[in-house]
C-alpha positions as CSV (number, residue, x, y, z in Angstrom):
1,X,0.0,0.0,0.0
2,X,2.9,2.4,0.5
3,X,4.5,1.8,-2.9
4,X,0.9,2.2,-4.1
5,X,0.9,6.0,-2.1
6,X,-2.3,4.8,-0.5
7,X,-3.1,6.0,2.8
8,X,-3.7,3.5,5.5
9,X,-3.5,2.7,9.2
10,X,-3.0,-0.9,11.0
11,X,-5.2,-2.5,13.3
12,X,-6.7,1.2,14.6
13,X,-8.8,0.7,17.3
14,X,-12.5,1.4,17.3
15,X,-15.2,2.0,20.4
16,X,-18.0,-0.5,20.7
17,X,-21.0,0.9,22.2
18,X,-23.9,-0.6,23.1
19,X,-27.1,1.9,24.1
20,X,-24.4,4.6,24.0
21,X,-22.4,2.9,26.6
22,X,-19.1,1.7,25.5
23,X,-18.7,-1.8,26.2
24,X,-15.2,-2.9,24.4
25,X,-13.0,-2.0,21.8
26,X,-12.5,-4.1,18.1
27,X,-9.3,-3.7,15.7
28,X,-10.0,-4.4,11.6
29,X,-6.6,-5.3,10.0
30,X,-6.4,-2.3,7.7
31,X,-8.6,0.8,6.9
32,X,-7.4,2.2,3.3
33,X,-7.9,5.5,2.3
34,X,-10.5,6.2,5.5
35,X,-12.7,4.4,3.3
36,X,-12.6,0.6,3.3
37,X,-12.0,-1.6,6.1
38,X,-9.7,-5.0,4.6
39,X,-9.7,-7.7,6.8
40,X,-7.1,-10.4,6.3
41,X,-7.4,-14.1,6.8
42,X,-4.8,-17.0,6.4
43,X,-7.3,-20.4,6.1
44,X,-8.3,-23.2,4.6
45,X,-11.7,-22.8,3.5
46,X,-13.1,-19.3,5.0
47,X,-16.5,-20.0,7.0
48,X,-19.0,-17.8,7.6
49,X,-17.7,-16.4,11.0
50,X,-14.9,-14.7,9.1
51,X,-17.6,-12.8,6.7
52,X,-19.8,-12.1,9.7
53,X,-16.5,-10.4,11.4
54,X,-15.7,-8.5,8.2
55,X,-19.1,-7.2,8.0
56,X,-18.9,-6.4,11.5
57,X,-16.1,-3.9,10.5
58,X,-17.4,-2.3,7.8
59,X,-20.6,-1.4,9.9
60,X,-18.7,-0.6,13.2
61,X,-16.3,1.8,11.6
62,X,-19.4,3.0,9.3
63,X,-17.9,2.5,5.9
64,X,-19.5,2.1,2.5
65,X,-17.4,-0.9,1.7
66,X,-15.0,-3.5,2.5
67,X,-12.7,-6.6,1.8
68,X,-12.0,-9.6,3.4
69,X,-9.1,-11.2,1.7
70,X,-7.8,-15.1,2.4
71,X,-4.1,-15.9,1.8
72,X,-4.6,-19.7,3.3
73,X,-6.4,-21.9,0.4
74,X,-4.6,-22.3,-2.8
75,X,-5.4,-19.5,-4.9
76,X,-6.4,-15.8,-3.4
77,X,-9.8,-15.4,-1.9
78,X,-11.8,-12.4,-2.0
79,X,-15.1,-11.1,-0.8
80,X,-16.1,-6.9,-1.4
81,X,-18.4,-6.2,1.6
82,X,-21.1,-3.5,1.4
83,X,-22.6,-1.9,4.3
84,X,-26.3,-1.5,3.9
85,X,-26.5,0.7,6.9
86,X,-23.9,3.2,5.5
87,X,-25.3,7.2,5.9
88,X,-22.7,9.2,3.8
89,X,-24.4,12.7,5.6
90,X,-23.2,11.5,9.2
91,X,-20.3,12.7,10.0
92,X,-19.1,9.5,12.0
93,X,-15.5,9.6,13.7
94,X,-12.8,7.7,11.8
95,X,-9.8,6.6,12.8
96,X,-7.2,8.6,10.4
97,X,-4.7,6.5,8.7
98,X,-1.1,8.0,8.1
């Protein structure tokens, strides 16, 4: 991503809050260009607790869209994740990336 001159940060943290009380923090691998949140996995066969995470993420850190990228089977895997509950006119905080 830094040959590529795209902006990023690594595992930046993000406030859970349930009924406005915050309740625990949750780290997504990588968010690119304050925009999409890339989670990386290294198995197998991916199962459905790996998507759920992802799109987890992408809601948590309220952005339009996401990856979730697996290194561990035999050829690249790749899902684009898109957040139905996305509002482009909030003004949510996001973690900057460098």
């Amino acid at each position: 991503m830094e040959r590529a001159r795209l902006g990023f940060g690594r595992e930046l943290e993000q406030i859970i809050y349930y009924e406005g009380i915050s309740v625990g923090t949750r780290r997504a691998d990588f968010i690119v260009e304050n925009g999409i949140v890339v989670e990386l996995k290294a198995v197998i066969n991916p199962e459905d607790v790996h998507l759920a995470q992802a799109k987890n993420y992408v809601v948590a850190y309220d952005m339009a869209t996401g990856l979730l990228i697996n290194f561990g089977a035999t050829s690249l895997q790749y899902k684009k994740i898109f957040n139905s509950k996305y509002n482009p006119v909030k003004n949510p905080v996001v973690p900057k990336t460098q």
